[in-house]
Steps between C-alpha positions, in 0.01 A plus 500: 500500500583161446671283795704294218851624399552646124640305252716600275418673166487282192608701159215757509574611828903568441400667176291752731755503769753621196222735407510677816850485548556703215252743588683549835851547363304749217329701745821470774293401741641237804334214580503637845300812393280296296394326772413799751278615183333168527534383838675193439869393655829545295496158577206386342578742206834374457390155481149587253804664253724244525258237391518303845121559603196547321328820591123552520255657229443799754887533585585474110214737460646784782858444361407575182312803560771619784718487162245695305495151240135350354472199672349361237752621247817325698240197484445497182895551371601192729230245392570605114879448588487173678168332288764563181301750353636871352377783707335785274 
């Protein structure tokens, strides 16, 4: 893991964050149980769904399947939203 602090996500990122923020509130699942399933802090949840740090391929990767979502689905549905494209 890297030494060097996150940086904040850029408009792909907060799409994803959105992404999974929906899933959570779909599923009713806290961020506090989300991260138990995934072994990462409320904290650090909090902060990955509220757009304030950028999380990393592997912790997108567990959060996604923790919320039973295709990582490369939510991917796909944020770049299409944010490069101006239509999804579908």
């Amino acid at each position: 893991m890297s030494s060097q602090p996150r940086s904040r996500p850029a408009a792909l990122g907060m799409e994803i964050a959105a992404k999974l923020r929906e899933a959570l509130a779909r599923r009713q699942v806290t961020q506090a149980e989300l991260g138990k399933r995934v072994s990462i802090s409320t904290s650090q949840i909090s902060l990955y769904l509220r757009g304030k740090r950028s999380m990393s391929l592997d912790e997108f990767h567990s959060i996604c399947a923790a919320l039973e979502l295709s990582a490369d689905e939510v991917f796909s549905q944020a770049f299409l939203l944010t490069s101006g494209r239509q999804p579908g």
